[in-house]
VOGU-3710 file (C-alpha; in Angstrom, 3 decimals, decimal comma):
1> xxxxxxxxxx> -4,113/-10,803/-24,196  -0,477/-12,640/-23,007  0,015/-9,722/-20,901  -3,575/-9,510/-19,418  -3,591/-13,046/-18,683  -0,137/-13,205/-17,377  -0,395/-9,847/-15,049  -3,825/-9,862/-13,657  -4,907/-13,669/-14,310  -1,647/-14,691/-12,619
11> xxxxxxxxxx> -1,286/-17,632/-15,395  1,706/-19,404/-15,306  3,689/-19,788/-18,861  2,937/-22,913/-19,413  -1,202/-22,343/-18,686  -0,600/-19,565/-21,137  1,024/-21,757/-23,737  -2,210/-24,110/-23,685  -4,504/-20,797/-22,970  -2,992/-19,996/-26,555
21> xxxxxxxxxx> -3,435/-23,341/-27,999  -6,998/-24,242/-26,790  -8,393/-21,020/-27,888  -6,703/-19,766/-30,709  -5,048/-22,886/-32,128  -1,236/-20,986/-31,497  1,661/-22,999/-30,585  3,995/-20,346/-28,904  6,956/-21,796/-27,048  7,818/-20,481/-23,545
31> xxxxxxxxxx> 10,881/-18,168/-24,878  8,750/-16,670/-27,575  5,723/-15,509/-24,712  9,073/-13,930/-22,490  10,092/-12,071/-25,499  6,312/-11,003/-25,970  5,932/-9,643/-22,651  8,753/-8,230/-22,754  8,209/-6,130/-25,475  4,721/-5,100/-24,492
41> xxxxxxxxxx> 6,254/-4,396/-21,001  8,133/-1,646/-22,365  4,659/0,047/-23,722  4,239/0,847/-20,593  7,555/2,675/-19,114  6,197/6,335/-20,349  2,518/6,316/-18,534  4,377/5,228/-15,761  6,787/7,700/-15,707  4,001/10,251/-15,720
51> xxxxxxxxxx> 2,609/8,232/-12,765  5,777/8,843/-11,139  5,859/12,501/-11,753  2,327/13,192/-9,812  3,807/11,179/-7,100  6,919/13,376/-6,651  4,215/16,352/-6,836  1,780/15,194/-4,236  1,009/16,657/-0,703  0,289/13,559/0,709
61> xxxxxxxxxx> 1,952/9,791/-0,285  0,973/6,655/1,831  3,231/3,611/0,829  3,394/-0,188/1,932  5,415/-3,021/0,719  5,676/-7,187/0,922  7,787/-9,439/0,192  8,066/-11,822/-3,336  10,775/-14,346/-4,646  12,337/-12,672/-7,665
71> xxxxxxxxxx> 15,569/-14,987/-9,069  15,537/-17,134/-6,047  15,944/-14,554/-4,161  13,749/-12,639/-1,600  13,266/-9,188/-2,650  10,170/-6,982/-2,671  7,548/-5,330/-4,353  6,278/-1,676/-2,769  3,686/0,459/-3,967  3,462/4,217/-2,999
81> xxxxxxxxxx> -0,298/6,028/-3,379  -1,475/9,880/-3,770  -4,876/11,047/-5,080  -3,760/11,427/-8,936  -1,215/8,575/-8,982  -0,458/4,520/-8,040  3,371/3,623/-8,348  4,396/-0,286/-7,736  8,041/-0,738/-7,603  10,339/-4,086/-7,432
91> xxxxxxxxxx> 13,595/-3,717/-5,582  15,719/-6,395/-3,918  15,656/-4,457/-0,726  13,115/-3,397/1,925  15,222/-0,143/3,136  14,450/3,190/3,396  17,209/3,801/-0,234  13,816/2,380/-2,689  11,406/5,370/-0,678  14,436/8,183/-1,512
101> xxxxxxxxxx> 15,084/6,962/-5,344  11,724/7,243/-6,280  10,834/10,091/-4,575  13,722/12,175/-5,960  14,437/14,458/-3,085  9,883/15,262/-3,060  9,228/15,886/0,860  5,196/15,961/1,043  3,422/17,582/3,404  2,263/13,924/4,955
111> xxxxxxxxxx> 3,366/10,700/4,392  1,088/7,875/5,574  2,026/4,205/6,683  2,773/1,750/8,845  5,045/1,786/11,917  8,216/0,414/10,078  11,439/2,401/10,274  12,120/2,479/6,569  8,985/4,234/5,652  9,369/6,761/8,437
121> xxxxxxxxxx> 10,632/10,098/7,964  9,696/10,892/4,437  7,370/13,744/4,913  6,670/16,643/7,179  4,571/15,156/9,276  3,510/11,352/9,259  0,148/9,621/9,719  0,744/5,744/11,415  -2,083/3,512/9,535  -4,659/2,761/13,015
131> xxxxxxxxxx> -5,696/0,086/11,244  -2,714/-2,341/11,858  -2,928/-0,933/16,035  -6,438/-1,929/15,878  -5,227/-5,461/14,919  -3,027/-5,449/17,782  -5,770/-4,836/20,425  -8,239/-7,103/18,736  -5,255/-9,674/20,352  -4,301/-8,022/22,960
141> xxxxxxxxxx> -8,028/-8,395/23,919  -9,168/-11,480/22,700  -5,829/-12,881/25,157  -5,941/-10,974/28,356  -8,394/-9,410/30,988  -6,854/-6,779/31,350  -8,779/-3,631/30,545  -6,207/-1,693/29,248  -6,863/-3,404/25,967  -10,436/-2,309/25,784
151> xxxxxxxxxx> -9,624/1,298/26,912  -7,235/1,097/23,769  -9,835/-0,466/21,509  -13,249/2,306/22,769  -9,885/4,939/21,731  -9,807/3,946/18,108  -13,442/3,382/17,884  -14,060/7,537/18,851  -10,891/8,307/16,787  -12,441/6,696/13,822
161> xxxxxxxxxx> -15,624/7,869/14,648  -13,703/11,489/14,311  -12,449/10,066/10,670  -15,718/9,414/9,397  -17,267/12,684/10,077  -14,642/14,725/9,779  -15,422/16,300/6,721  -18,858/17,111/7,888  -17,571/18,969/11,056  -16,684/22,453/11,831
171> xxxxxxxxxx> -12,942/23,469/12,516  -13,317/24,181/16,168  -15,563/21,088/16,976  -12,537/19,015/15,247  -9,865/20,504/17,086  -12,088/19,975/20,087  -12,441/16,018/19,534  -8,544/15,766/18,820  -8,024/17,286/22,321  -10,471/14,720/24,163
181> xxxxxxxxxx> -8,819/12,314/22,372  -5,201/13,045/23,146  -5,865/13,726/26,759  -7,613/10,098/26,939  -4,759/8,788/25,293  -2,317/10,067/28,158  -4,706/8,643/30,460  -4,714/4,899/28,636  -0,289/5,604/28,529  -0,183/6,198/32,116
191> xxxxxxxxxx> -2,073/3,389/33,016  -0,600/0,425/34,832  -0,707/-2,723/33,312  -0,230/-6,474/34,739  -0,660/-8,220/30,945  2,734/-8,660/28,977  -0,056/-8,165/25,641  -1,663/-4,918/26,738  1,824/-3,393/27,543  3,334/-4,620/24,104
201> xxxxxxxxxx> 0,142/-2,340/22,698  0,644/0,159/25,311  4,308/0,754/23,993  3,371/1,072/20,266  0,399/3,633/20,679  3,401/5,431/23,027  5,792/5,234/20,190  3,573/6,247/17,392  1,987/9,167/19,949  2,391/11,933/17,493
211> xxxxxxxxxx> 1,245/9,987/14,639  -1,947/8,721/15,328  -4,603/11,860/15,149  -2,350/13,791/12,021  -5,918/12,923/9,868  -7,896/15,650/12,059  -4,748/18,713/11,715  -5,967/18,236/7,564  -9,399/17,535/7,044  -10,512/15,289/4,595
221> xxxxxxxxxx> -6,745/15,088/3,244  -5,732/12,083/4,385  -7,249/8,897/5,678  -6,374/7,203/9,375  -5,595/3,856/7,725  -3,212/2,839/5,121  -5,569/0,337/3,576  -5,949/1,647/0,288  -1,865/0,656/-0,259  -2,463/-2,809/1,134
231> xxxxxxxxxx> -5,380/-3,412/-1,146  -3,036/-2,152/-4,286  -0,610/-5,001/-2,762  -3,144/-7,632/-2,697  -2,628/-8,867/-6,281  1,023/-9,701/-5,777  0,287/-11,324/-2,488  -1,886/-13,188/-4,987  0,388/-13,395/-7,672  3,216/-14,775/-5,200
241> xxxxxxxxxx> 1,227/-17,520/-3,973  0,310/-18,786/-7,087  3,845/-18,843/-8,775  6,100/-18,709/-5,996  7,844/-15,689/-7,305  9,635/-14,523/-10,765  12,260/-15,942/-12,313  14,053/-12,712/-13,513  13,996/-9,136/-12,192  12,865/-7,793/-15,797
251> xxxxxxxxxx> 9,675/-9,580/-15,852  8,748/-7,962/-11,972  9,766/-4,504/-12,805  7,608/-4,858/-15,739  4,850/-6,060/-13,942  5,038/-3,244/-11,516  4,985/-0,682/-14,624  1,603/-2,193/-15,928  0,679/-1,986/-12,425  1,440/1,145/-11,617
261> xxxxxxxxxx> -0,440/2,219/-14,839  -3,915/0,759/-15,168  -3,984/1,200/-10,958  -3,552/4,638/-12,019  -6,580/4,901/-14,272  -8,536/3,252/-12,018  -8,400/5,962/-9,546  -10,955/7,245/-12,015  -14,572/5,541/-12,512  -15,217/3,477/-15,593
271> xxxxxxxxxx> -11,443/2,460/-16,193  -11,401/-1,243/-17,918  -8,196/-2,646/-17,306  -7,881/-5,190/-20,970  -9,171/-2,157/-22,700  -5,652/0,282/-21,291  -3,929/-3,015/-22,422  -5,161/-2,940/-26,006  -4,711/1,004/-26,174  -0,868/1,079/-24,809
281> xxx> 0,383/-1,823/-26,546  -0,910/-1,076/-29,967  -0,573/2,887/-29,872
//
């Protein structure tokens, strides 16, 4: 129950002291819950590890990362994402070194992200998430006239459009779509632009060209955005609000263990996350 409360009810020690008290009539002192979670933390190092080994097995890995306090310090937690497998990871750094480690030399087919450098590179080919370029136009629209901006925005609409049916569609009629859309897209790059905004977006859709329509060259593989990472990082966005960080690197590595397992089950239906608790700690 400490480690439910304290991982996924972001309690701080002290709630969890009177948590403790109120309910159960337990006075546990701050020192004895660390050496509690601790322990229990450890429960949780082999399911991991097996998390770890689908990872470096998977065709297709989308990762995303944020930052958290950990020791006064700012470091960060990343989380990396395949169909069998959810891996959160703590490490003071935000370089390119945490993707390597954990991926042990593993070069998927696609990797699947964002535009920063560090998580380029990774895979054979790479799908940039058009979810944070839609963001981009929404305000490179919402501030200009210019309709360079809109052009960019009616682009993503018909390349999501492609997304959603894509599984539904026949090879040739999908290849056919990704040409209209890459010919419009040369048409929206070659476009002159008067608004500072528009040209900023301009420039990234340029730089991420050969990233953008990687979804329709595997079919129902992979997905356009890289949303399902940043919803796996909302709980320590969560979590780093409410506590304002971690006061020793143990206690966010084993957070990111307990993470990385019950997100794991819950790629399957019916997954209760107290009930993996229960079952890891006491087996």
């Amino acid at each position: 129950m400490a480690t439910y409360l304290k991982t996924f009810q972001a309690l701080s020690y002290e709630r969890l002291q009177n948590a403790f008290a109120d309910l159960f009539g337990l006075t546990i002192s701050q020192g004895g819950l660390m050496n509690m979670l601790r322990r229990a933390q450890g429960t949780f190092v082999a399911e991991r590890d097996v998390a770890v080994g689908a990872l470096r097995r998977a065709k297709v890995v989308a990762s995303d990362e944020t930052g958290v306090r950990i020791e006064g310090s700012n470091s960060y937690q990343w989380v990396f994402r395949c169909t069998e497998a959810v891996v959160h990871q703590a490490a003071p750094t935000r370089g390119a070194i945490v993707v390597e480690t954990l991926m042990n030399g593993h070069r998927p087919q696609v990797w699947c992200s964002d535009r920063y450098s560090a998580q380029q590179g990774h895979g054979s080919a790479h799908q940039t998430c058009l979810a944070h370029l839609a963001r981009d136009v929404a305000y490179a629209e919402q501030a200009s006239d210019d309709p360079l901006a809109w052009r960019l925005r009616l682009w993503l609409k018909n390349a999501f459009a492609l997304a959603n049916d894509i599984t539904n569609l026949a090879a040739s009629t999908i290849n056919t779509k990704r040409r209209a859309l890459e010919k419009s897209l040369n048409d929206i790059l070659a476009a002159p632009t008067h608004c500072d905004f528009a040209r900023k977006g301009q420039n990234k859709f340029r730089r991420a060209r050969d990233q953008l329509l990687t979804f329709a060259l595997y079919p129902g593989m992979i997905e356009p955005t890289n949303n399902a990472c940043e919803r796996a990082l909302r709980p320590a966005v969560v979590q780093r609000k409410v506590t304002n960080g971690y006061r020793a690197m143990w206690a966010k590595k084993g957070e990111a263990d307990i993470r990385s397992v019950i997100d794991t089950a819950r790629l399957k239906p019916g997954a209760n996350t107290f009930t993996i608790i229960l079952k890891t700690v006491t087996a």
